[in-house]
C-alpha positions in Angstrom: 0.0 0.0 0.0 2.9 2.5 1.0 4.4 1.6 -2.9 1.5 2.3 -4.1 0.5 5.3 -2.9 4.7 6.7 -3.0 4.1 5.6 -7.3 0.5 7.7 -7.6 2.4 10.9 -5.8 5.1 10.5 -7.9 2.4 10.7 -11.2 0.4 13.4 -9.3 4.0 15.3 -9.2 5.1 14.3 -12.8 1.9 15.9 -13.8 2.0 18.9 -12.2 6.0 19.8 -12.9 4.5 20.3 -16.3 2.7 23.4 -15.3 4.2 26.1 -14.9 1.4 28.4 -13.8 -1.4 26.2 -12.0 -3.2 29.0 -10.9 -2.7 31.3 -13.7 -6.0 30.1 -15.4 -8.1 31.2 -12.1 -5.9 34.1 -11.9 -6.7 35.3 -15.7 -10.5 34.9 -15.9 -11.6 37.4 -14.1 -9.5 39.7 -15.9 -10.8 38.3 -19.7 -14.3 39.1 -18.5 -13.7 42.7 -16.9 -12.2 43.4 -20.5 -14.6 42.2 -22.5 -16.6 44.4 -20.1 -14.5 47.6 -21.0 -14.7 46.5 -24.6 -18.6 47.0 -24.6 -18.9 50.0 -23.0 -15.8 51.2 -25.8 -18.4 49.8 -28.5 -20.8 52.1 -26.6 -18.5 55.1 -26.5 -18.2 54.9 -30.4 -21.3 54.7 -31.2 -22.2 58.3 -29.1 -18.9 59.5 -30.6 -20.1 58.7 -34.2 -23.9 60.3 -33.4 -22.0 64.0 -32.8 -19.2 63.8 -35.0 -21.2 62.6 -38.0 -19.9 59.1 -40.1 -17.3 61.0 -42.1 -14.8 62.5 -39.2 -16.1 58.9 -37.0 -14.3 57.2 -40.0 -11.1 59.1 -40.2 -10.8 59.0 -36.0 -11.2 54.9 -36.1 -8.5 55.0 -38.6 -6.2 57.3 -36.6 -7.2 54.8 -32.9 -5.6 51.9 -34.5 -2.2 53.2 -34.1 -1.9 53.8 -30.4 -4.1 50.9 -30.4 -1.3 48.5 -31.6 1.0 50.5 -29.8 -0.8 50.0 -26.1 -0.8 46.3 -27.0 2.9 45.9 -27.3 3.7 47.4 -24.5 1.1 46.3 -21.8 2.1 43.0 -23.5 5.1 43.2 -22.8 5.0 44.9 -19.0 2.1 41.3 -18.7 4.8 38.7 -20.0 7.4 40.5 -16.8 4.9 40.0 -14.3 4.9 43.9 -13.9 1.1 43.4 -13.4 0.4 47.1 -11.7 2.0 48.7 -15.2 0.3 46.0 -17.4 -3.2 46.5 -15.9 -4.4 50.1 -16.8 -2.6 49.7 -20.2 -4.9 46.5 -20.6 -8.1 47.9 -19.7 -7.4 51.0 -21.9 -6.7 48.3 -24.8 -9.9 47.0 -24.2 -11.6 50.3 -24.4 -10.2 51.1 -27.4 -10.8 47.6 -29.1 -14.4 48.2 -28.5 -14.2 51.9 -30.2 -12.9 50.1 -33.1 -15.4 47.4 -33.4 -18.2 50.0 -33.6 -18.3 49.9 -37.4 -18.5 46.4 -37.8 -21.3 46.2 -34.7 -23.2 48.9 -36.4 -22.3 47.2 -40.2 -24.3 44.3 -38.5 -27.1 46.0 -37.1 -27.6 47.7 -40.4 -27.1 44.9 -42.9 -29.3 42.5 -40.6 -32.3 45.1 -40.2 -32.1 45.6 -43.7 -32.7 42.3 -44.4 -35.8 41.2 -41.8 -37.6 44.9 -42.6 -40.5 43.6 -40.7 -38.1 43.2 -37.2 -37.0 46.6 -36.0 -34.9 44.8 -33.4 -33.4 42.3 -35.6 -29.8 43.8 -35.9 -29.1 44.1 -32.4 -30.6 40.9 -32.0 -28.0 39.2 -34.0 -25.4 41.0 -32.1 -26.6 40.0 -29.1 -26.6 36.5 -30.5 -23.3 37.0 -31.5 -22.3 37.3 -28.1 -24.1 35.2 -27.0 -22.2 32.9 -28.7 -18.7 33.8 -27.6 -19.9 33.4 -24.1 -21.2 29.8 -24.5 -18.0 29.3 -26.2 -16.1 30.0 -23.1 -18.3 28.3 -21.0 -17.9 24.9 -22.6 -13.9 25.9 -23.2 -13.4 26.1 -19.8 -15.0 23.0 -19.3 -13.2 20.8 -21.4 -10.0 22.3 -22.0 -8.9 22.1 -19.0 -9.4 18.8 -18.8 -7.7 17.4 -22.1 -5.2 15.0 -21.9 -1.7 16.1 -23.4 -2.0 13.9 -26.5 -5.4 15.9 -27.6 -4.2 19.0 -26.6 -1.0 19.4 -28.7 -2.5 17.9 -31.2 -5.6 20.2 -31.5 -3.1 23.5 -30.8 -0.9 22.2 -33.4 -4.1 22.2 -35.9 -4.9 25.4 -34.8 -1.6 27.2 -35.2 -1.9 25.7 -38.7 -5.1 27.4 -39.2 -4.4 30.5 -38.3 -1.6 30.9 -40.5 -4.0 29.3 -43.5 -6.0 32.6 -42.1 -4.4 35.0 -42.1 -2.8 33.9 -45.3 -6.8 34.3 -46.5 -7.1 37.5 -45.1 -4.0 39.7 -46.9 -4.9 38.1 -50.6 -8.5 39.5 -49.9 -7.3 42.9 -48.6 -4.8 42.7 -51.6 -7.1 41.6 -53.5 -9.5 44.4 -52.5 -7.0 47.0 -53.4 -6.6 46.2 -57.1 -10.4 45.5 -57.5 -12.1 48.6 -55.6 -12.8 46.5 -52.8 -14.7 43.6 -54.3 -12.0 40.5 -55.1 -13.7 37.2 -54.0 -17.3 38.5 -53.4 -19.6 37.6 -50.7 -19.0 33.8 -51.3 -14.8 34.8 -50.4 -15.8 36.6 -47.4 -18.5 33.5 -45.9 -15.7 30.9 -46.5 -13.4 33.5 -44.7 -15.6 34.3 -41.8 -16.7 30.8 -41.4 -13.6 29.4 -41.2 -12.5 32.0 -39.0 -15.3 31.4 -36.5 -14.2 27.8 -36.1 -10.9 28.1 -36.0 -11.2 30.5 -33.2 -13.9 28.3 -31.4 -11.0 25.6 -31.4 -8.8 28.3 -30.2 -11.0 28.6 -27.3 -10.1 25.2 -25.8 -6.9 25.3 -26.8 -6.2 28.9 -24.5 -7.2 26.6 -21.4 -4.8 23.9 -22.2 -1.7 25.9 -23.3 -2.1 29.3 -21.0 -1.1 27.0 -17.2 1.8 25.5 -19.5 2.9 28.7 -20.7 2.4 31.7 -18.5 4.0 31.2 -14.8 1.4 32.5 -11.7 2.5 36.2 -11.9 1.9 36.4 -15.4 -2.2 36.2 -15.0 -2.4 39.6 -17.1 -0.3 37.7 -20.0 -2.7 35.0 -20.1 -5.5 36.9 -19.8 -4.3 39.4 -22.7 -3.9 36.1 -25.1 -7.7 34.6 -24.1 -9.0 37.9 -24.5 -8.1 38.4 -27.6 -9.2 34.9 -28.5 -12.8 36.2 -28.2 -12.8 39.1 -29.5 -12.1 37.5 -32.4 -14.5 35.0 -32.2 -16.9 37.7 -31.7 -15.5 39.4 -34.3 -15.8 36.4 -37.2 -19.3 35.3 -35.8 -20.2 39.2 -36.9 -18.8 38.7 -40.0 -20.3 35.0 -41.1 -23.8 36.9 -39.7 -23.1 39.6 -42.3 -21.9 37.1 -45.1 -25.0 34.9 -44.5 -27.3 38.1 -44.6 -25.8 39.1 -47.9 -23.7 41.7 -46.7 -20.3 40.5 -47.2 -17.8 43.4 -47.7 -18.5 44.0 -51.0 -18.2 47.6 -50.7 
């Protein structure tokens, strides 16, 4: 019996030397969900901001937020990956804000493109955002589920699938912008931009799971903020391709 139970420590050990955070999932969440918090009351901001500044100047002022937008990402990515959480944490929840700012033309794109399509439902556009996030947050309910609990052999298998995907994505994505360039905006059509978003959506849905798997065997205790930068952002884009196949499937697909 002492053999035995000396043999399942020394598993129980093995196990956990290959985490390096334990905690760090626990740690994060809170943190994912206050920023998706921010992020909604940015998509809020921008949508007052656009009723007094008119579309034109709202247009021009998205363009010009995207490049402290990066900027703030690097570095409170950078001050999250050091453990310099007190640094890290008001640069992360202005990110958040400003991410929500930015998404205010594609969450009114949907409204619009939606409404126009189901006339006789006035509340049919914010419907489907609401679905939309809906969506995300079933998504990380079930993630957080599951992906903790997969065994080492599913879980590098499904991030190395993913990893794979995203390059096959992104990959997708510059041949339609470059596309879009040389053909006033139009290369692929709507049928380009549903494969694109659909795609997208899944392979961010699989990201999902794999987040809870890879953040405690990546990101050490201290770096919660680190973790919680990487998960956020794995919503967001769900969110964000979940928009976009609504739009596709409405007949909306970036075709101007």
């Amino acid at each position: 019996m002492p053999a035995s139970s000396n043999f399942q420590e020394a598993i129980r050990e093995a196990q956990s030397s290959a985490l390096v955070g334990p905690n760090v999932v626990n740690k994060a969440l809170p943190y994912v969900g206050g920023g998706m918090v921010l992020t909604a009351a940015g998509v809020l901001g921008g949508m007052s901001t656009l009723s007094a500044m008119g579309i034109q100047a709202f247009q021009t002022l998205s363009l010009v937020a995207i490049i402290p937008w990066f900027i703030l990402f690097f570095v409170a990515q950078n001050a999250a990956k050091k453990g310099n959480n007190s640094t890290a944490l008001p640069l992360l929840a202005t990110f958040s804000l400003l991410t929500g700012f930015t998404l205010t033309g594609l969450v009114l794109q949907a409204v619009a493109v939606v409404g126009a399509a189901n006339p006789g439902n006035a509340l049919a556009g914010v419907t489907a955002v609401g679905s939309a996030a809906l969506a995300t947050g079933i998504t990380f309910v079930i993630a957080s589920v599951v992906g903790r609990r997969m065994s080492d052999s599913v879980g590098q298998a499904l991030t190395g699938v993913v990893g794979i995907g995203l390059i096959g994505l992104i990959i997708a994505m510059v041949v339609q912008v470059v596309g879009g360039l040389f053909t006033g905006g139009g290369f692929g059509g709507s049928g380009f931009e549903l494969l694109i978003a659909g795609f997208g959506t899944v392979l961010f849905v699989g990201m999902a799971f794999v987040d809870f798997y890879t953040m405690p065997r990546t990101y050490r205790d201290d770096q919660y903020l680190a973790g919680a930068l990487g998960m956020y952002l794995t919503y967001i884009n769900l969110f964000i391709f979940i928009l976009r196949l609504i739009i596709a499937l409405q007949g909306g697909g970036r075709r101007d």
